[in-house]
Backbone as ProteinMPNN parsed JSONL, in Angstrom:
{"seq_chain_A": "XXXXXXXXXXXXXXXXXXXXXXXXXXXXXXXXXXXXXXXXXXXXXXXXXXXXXXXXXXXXXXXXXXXXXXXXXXXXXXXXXXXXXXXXXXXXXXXXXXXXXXXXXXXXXXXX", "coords_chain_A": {"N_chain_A": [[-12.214, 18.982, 13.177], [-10.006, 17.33, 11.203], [-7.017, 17.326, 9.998], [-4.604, 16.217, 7.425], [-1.384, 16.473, 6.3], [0.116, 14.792, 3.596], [2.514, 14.569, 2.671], [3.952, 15.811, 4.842], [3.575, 13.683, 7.006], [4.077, 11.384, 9.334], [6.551, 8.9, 8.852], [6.516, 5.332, 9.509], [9.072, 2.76, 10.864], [8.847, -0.177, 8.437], [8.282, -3.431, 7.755], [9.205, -3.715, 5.158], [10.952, -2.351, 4.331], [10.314, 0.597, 3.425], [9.007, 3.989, 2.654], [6.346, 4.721, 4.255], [3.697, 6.123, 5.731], [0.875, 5.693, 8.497], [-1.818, 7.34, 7.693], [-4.415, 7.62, 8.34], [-6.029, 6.059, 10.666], [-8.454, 4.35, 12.717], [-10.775, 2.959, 15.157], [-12.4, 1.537, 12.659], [-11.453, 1.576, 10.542], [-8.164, 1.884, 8.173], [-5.532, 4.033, 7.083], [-2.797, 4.082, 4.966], [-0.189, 5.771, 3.371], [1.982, 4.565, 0.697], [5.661, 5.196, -0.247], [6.931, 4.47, -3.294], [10.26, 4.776, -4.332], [12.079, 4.631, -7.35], [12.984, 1.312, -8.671], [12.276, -0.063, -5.866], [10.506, -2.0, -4.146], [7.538, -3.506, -2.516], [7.701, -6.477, 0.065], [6.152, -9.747, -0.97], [3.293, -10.442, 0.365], [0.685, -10.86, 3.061], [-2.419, -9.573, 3.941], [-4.814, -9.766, 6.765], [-7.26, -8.306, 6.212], [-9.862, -7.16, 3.584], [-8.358, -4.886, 1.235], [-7.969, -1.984, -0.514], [-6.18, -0.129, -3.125], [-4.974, 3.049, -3.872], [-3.852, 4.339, -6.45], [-1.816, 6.978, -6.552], [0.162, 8.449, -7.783], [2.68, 7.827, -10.229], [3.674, 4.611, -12.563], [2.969, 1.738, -11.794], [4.014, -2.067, -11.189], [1.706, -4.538, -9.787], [1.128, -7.025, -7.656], [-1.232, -9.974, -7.708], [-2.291, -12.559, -5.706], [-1.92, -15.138, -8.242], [-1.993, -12.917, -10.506], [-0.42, -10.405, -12.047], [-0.215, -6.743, -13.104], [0.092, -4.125, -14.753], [0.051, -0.804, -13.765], [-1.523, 2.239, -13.762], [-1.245, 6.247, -12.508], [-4.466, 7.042, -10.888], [-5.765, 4.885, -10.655], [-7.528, 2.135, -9.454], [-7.088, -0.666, -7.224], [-8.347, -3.331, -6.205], [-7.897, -5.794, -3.093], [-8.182, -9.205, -2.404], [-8.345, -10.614, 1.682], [-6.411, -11.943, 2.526], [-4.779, -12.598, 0.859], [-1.662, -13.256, -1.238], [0.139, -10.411, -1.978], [1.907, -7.816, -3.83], [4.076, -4.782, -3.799], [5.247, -3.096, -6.766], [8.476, -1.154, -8.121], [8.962, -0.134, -11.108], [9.61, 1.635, -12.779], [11.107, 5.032, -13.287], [10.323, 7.146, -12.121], [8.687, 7.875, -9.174], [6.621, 6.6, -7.137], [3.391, 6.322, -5.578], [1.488, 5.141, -3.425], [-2.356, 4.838, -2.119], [-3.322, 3.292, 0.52], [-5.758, 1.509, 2.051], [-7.21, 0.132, 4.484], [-10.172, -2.249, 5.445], [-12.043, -4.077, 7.302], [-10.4, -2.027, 10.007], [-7.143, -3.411, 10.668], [-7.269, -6.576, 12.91], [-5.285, -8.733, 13.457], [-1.64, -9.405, 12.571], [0.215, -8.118, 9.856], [1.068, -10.852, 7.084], [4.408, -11.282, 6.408], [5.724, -12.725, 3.406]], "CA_chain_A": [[-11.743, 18.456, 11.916], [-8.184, 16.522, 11.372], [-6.228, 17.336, 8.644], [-3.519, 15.593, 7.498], [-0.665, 16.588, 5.14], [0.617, 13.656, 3.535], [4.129, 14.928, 2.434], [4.344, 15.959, 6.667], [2.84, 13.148, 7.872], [5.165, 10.708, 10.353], [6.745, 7.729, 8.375], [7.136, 4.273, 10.718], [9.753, 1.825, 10.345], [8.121, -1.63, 8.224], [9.525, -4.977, 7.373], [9.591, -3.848, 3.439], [12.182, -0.924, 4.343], [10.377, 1.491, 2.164], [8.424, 5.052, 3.214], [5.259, 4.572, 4.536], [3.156, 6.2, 6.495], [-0.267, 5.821, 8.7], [-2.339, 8.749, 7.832], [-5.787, 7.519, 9.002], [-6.404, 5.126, 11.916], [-9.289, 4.144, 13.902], [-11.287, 1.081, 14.826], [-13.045, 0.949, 11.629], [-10.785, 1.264, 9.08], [-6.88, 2.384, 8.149], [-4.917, 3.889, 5.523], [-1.249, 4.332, 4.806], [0.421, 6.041, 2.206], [3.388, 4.321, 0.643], [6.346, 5.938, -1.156], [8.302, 3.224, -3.658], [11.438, 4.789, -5.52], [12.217, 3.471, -8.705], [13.675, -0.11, -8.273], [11.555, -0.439, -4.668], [9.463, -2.661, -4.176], [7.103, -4.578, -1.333], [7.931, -7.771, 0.353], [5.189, -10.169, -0.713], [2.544, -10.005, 2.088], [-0.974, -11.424, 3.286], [-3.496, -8.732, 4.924], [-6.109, -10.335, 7.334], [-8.275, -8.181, 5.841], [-9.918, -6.945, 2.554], [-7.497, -3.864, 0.891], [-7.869, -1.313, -1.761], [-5.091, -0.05, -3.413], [-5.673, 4.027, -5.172], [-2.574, 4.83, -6.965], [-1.991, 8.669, -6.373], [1.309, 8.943, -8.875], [3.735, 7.512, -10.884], [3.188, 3.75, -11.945], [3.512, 0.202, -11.056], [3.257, -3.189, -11.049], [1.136, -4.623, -8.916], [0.946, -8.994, -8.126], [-2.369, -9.792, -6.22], [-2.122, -14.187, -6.123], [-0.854, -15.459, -9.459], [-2.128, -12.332, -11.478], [0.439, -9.487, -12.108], [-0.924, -6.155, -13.884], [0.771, -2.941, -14.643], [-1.188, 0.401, -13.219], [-0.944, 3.685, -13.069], [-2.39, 7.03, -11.754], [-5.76, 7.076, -10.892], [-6.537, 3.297, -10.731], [-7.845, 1.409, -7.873], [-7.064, -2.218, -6.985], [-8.801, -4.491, -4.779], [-7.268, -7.044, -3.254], [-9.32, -9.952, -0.939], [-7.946, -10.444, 2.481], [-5.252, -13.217, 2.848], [-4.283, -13.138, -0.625], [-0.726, -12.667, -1.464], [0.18, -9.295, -2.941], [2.966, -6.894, -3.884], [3.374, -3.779, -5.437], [6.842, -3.235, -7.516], [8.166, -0.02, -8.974], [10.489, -0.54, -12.373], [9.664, 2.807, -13.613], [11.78, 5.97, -13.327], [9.594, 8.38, -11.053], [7.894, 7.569, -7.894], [4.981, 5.477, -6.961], [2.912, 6.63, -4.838], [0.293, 4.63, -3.264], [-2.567, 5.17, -0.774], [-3.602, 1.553, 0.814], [-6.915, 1.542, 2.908], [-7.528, -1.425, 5.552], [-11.151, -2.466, 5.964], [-12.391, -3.22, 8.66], [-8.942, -2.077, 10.482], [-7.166, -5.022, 10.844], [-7.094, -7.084, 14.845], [-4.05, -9.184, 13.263], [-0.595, -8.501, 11.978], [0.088, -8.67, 8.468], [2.249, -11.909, 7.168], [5.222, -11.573, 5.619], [5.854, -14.457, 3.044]], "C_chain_A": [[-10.258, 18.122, 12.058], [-8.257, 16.397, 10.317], [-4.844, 16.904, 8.299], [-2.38, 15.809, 6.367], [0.255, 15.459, 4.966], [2.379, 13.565, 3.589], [4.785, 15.425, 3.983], [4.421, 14.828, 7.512], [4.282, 12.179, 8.323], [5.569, 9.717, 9.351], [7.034, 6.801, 9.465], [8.346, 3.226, 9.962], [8.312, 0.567, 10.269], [9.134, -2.362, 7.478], [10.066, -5.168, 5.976], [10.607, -2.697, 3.288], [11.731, 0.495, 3.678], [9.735, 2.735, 3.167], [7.451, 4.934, 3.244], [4.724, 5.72, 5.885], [1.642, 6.355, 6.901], [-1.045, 7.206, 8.56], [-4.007, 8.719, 8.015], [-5.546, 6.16, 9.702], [-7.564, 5.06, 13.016], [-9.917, 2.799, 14.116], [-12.292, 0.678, 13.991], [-12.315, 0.932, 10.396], [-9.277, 2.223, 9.408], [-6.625, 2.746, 6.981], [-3.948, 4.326, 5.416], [-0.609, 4.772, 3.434], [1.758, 5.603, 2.083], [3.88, 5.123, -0.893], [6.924, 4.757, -1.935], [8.835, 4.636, -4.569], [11.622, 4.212, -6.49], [13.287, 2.648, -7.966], [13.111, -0.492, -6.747], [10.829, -1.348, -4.956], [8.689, -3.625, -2.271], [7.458, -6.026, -1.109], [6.425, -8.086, -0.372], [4.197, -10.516, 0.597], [1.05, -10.865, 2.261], [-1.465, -10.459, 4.181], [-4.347, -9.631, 5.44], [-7.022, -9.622, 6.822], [-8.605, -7.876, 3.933], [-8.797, -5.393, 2.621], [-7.685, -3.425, -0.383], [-6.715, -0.578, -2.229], [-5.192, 1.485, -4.376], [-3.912, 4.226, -5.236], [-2.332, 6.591, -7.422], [-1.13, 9.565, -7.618], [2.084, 8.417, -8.784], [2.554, 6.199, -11.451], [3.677, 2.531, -11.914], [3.63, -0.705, -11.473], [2.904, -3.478, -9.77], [0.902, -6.094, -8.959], [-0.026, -9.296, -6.874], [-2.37, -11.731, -6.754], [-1.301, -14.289, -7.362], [-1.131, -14.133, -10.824], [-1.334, -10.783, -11.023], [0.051, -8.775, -13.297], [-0.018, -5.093, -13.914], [-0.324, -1.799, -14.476], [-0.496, 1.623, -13.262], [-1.989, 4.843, -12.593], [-3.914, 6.801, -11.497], [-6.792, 5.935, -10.527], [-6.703, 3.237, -9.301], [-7.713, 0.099, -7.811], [-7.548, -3.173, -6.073], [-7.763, -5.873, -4.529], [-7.519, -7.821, -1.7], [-8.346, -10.037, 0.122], [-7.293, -11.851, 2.258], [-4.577, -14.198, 1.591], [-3.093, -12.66, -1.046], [-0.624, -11.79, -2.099], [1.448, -8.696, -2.741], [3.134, -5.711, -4.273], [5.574, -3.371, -5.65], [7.116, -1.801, -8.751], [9.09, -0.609, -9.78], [10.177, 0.468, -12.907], [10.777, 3.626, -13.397], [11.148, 6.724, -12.691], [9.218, 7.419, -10.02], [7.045, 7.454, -8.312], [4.889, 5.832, -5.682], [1.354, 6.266, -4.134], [-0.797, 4.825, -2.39], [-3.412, 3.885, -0.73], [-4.823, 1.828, 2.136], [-7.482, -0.498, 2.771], [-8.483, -1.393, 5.388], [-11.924, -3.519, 5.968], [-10.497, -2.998, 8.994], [-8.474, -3.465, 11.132], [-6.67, -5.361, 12.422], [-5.394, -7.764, 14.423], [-3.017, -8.914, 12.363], [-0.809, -8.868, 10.434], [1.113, -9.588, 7.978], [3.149, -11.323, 5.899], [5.742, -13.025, 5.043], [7.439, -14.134, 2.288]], "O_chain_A": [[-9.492, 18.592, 12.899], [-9.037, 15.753, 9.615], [-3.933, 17.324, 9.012], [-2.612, 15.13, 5.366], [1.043, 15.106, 5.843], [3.166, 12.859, 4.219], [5.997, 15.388, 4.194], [5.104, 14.804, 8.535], [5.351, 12.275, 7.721], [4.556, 9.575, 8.665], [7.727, 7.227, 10.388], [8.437, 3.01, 8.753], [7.398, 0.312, 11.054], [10.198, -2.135, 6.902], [10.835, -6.021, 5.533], [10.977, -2.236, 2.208], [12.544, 1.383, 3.424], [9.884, 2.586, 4.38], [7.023, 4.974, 2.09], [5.446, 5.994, 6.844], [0.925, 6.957, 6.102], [-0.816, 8.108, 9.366], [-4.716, 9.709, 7.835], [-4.857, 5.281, 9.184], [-7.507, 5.7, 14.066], [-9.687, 1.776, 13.471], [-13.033, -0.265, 14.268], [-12.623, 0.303, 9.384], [-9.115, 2.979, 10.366], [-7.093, 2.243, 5.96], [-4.003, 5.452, 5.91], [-0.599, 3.991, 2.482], [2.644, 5.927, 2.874], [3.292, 5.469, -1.918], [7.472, 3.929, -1.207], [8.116, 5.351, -5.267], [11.258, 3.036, -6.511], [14.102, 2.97, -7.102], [13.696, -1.508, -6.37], [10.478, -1.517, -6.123], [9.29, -4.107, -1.31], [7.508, -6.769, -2.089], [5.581, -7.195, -0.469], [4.626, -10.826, 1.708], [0.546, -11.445, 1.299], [-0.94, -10.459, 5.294], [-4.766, -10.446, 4.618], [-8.058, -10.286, 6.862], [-7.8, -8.266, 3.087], [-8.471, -4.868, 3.686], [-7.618, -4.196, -1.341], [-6.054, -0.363, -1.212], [-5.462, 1.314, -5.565], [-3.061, 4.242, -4.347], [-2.675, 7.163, -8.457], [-1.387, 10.634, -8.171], [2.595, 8.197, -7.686], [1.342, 6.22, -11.237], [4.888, 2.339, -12.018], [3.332, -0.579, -12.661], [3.436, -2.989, -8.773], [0.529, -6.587, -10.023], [0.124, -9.072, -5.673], [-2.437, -12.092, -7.929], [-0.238, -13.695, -7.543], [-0.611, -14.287, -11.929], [-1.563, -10.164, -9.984], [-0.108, -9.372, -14.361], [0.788, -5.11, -12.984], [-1.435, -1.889, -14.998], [0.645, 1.959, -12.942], [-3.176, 4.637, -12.341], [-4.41, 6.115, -12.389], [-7.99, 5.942, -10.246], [-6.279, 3.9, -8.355], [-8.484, -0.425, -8.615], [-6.851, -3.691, -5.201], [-7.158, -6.618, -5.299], [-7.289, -7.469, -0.543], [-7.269, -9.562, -0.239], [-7.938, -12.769, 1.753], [-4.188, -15.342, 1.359], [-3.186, -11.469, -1.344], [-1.258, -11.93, -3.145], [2.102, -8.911, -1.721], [2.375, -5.35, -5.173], [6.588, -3.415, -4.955], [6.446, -1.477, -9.732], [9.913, -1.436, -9.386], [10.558, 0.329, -14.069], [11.766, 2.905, -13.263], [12.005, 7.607, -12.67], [9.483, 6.22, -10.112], [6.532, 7.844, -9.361], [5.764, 5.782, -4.818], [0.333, 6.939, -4.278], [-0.233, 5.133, -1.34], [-4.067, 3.463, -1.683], [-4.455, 2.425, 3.147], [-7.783, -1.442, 2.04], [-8.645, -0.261, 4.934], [-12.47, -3.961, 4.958], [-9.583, -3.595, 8.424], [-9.089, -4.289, 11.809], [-5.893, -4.645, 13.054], [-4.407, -7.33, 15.018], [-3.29, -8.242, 11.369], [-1.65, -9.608, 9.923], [2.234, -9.268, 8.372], [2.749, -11.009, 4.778], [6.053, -14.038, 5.669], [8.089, -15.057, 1.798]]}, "name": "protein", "num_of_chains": 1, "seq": "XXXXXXXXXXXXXXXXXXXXXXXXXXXXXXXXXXXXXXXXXXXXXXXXXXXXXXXXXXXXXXXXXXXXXXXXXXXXXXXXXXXXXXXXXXXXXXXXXXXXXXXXXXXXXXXX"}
């Protein structure tokens, strides 16, 4: 068994500057927990693949193509593969997201 504590787990440097890190990886699927701070936010992006989005705490906005929603705990967001998205904190607490790849993705992800 592999257990993973999230608040332990490694953060990597990514191109949106923020706290992320991989906390599942294999060749069927991924998932990364990101930290935003209030006033953080993601570059806009394109996944090659499909992406779900569970929001663990605090909350957000979130811009998947031209539709921009506000979310919080508990929700889940889909969002199709090669469709621009963001996620944007303007609250006052932390946002805390956990983002699952699937299938794990062969190509990078675009920054737009």
């Amino acid at each position: 068994m592999k257990v993973v504590d999230v608040k332990q787990a490694e953060t990597t440097p990514n191109p949106h500057g923020v706290q992320a890190a991989r906390v599942y990886d294999t060749e069927h699927a991924q998932a990364v927990h990101i930290l935003l701070r209030p006033g953080e936010s993601l570059k806009r992006h394109a996944t090659p693949v499909d992406v779900f989005f569970y929001v663990l705490e605090g909350e957000g906005t979130v811009e998947i193509g031209e539709e921009r929603e506000r979310v919080g705990r508990d929700t889940l967001v889909e969002s199709p593969a090669r469709i621009p998205h963001r996620w944007v904190n303007e609250g006052q607490g932390d946002l805390r997201i956990l983002v699952v790849k699937v299938p794990r993705p062969r190509e990078e992800t675009r920054i737009l």
